[in-house]
C-alpha positions in Angstrom: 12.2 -24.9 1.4 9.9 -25.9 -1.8 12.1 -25.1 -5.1 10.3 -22.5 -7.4 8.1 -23.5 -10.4 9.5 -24.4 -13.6 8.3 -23.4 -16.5 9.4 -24.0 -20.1 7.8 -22.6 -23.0 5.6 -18.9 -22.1 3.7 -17.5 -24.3 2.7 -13.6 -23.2 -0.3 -12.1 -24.8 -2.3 -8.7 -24.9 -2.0 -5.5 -25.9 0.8 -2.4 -25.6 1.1 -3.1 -21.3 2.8 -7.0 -22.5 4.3 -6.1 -26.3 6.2 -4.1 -23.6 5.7 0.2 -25.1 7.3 2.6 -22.8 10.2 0.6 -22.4 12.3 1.4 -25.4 15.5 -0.6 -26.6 16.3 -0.1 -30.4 17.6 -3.2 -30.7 14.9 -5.6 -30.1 11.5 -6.0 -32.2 9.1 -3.2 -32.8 11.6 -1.0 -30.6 11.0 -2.3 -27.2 11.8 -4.2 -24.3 9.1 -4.6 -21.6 8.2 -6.7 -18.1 7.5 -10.0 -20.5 11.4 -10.0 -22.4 12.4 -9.4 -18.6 10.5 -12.2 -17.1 11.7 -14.5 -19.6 15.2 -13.0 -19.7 15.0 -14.9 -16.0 13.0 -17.7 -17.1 15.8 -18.5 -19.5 18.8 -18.5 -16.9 17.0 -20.9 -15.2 16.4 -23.5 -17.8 18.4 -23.7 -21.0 15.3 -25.1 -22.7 13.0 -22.4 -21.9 11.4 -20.8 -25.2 9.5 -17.4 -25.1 7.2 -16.0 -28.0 5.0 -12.8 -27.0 1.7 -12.0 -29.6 1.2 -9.0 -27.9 0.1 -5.4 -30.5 0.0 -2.3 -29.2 -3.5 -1.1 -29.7 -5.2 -4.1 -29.6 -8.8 -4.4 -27.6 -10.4 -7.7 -26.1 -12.0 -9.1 -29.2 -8.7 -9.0 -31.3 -7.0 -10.2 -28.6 -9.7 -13.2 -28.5 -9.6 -13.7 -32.2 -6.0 -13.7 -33.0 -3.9 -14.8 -30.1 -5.2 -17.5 -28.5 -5.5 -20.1 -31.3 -1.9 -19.3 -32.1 -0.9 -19.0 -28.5 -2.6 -22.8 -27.9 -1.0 -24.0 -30.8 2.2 -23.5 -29.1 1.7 -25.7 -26.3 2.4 -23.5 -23.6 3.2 -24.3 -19.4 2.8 -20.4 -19.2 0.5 -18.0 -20.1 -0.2 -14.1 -19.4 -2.4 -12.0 -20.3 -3.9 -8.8 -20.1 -6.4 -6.8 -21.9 -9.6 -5.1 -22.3 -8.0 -1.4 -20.9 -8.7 -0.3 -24.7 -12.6 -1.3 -24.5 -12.6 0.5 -21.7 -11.5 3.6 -22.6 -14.0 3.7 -25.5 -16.4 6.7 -25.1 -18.7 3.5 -24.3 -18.2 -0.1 -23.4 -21.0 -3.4 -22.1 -18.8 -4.4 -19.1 -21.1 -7.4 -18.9 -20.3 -8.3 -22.3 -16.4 -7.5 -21.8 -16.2 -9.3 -18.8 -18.2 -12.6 -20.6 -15.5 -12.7 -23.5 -12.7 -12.1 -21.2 -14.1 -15.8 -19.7 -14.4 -17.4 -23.0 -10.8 -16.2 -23.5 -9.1 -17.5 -20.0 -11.3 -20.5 -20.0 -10.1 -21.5 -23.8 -6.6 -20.6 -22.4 -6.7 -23.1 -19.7 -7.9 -26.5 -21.8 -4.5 -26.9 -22.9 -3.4 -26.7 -19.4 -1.3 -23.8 -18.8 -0.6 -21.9 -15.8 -2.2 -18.5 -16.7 -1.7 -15.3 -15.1 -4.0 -12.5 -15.3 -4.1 -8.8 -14.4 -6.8 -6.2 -12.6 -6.3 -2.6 -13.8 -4.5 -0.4 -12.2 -6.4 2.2 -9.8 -6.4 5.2 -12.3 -7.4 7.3 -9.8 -4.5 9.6 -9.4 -4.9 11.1 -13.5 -6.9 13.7 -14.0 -7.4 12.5 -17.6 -8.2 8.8 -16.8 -9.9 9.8 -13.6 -13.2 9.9 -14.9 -13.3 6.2 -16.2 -12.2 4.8 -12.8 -15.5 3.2 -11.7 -15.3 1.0 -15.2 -11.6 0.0 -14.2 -12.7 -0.5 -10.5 -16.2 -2.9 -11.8 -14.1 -4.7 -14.3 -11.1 -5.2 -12.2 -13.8 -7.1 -10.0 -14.9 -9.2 -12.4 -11.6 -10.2 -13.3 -10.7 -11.8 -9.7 -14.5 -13.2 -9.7 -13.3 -15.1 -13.3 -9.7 -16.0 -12.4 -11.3 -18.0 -9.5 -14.0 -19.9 -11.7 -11.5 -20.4 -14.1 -8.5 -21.3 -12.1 -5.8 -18.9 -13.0 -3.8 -16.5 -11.1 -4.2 -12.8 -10.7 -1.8 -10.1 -10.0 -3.6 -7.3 -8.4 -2.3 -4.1 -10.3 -5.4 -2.2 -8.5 -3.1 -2.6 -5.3 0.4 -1.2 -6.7 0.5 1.5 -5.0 3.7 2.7 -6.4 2.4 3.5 -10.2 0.7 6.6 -8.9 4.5 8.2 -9.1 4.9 9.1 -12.3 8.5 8.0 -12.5 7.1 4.8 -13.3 5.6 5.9 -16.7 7.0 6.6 -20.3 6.8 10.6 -21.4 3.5 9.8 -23.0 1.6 9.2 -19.3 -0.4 6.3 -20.9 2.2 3.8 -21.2 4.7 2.2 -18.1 8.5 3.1 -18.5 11.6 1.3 -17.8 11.0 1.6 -14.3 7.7 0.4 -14.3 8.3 -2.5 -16.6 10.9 -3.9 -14.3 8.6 -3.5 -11.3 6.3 -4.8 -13.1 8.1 -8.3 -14.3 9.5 -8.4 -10.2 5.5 -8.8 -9.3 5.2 -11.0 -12.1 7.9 -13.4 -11.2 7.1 -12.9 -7.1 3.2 -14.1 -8.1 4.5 -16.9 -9.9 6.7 -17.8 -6.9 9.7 -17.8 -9.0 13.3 -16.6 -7.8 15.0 -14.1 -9.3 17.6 -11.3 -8.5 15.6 -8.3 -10.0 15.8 -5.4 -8.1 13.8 -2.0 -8.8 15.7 0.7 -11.2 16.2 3.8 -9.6 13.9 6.5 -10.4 14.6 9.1 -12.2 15.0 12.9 -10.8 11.3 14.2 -10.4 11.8 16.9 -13.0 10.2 20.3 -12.9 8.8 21.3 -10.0 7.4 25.1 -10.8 4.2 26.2 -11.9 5.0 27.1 -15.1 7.5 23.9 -15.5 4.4 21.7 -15.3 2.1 24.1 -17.7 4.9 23.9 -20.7 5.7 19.6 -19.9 1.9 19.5 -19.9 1.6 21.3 -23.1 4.4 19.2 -24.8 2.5 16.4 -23.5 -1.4 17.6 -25.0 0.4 17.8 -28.2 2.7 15.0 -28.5 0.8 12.2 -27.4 -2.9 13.5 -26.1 -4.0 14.9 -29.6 -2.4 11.7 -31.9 -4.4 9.4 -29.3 -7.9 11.5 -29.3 -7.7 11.5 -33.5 -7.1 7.7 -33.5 -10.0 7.3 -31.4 -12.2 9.7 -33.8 -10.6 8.1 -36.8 -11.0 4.3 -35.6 -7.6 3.8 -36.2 -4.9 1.9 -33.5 -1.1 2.5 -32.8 -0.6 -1.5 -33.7 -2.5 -0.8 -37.2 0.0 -3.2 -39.8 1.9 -4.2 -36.7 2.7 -7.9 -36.4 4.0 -9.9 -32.8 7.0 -9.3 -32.3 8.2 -13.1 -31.5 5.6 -15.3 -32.7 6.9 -18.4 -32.5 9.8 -19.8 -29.7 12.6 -17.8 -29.0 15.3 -17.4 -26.4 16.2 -13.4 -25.8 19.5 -12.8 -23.8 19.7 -10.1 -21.3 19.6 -6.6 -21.9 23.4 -6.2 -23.0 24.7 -9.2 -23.0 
């Protein structure tokens, strides 16, 4: 049997889905945990070496991403990169997909001079939200054009489209936009089982399904219209972002230990 990959110094870039919101832990960085801290909570068990930094902020859309990661993420030297954005351009009341899709290139192509292994992400199928429902044939065209890319280009591609499992919404923080400690971890298990890496990471056990009755649903709906709907539609009007004054939360090498250890 082949060994697994090794890999030495990651670097993990993007937007909210890789700074790692949703998964909170008040003792780490900007409050959070997320699937890239647990992929390199593994990465560093294996090799006591292994440095992590992750330039992921919240918010951030695709020509951010472009402008202020990748130099810095280069710079590092990496043997391992991921990254995942442009779900914020899409959810813009309009977006040039052709466009998107031609800096996302430019972005994975730079990546890849320094030769890194880079992993890349489709959407996921958004299908089952009534409120993201209506932007699924963006996600479904630029989810294509990120496989078509990743081939030119020569990186890997974990196929979030396919995940079946996300449409519970156990998976998901409170706010319904953002993955949750279940959905992290499952997350960083694809992660590690695309890079062909062993691990022992198994799925958390969900949480109880919550309220079940109609009127149940209408008052956690209402909560949700008011906590977290409303704040996101007046950024949007406003032009402001969640990761506004935010900086990485490791940017340069680190090692993280294990959640409590």
């Amino acid at each position: 049997m082949s060994s697994s990959p090794r890999f030495s110094r990651y670097v993990a870039l993007g937007d909210s889905f890789t700074e790692g919101v949703g998964d909170h832990d008040p003792e780490r960085p900007n409050g959070v945990r997320g699937w890239a801290d647990r992929v390199a909570e593994v990465l560093g068990e294996r090799d006591p070496g292994f440095a992590y930094a992750n330039l992921a902020i919240r918010g951030r859309k695709l020509a951010p991403i472009l402008e202020e990661q990748v130099e810095p993420a280069l710079a590092l030297e990496p043997d391992l990169v991921t990254v995942y954005a442009g779900a914020n351009d899409i959810m813009r009341p309009s977006v040039d997909l052709d466009a998107l899709l031609a800096s996302y290139e430019e972005m994975i192509a730079r990546l890849r001079t320094g030769g890194a292994e880079v992993l890349v992400w489709t959407s996921a199928d958004p299908g089952g939200s009534a409120t993201y429902r209506l932007v699924r044939d963006r996600f479904r065209r630029y989810s294509e054009g990120v496989r078509e890319i990743a081939a030119r280009q020569g990186a890997r591609v974990l196929d979030y489209w396919h995940l079946t499992e996300y449409a519970d919404w156990r998976m998901w923080d409170a706010d319904r936009m953002h993955m949750g400690p279940a959905g992290h971890q499952r997350m960083a298990i694809e992660v590690l089982d695309t890079l062909g890496i062993e691990h022992d990471l198994e799925p958390l056990v969900l949480a109880d399904p919550g309220p079940t009755s109609w009127a149940q649903r209408l008052r956690t709906d209402a909560t949700w219209v008011r906590s977290f709907l409303v704040p996101w539609l007046h950024r949007r009007v406003t032009g402001r972002s969640s990761g506004d004054g935010m900086a990485p939360r490791y940017p340069e090498y680190t090692r993280i230990a294990p959640a409590g250890a």
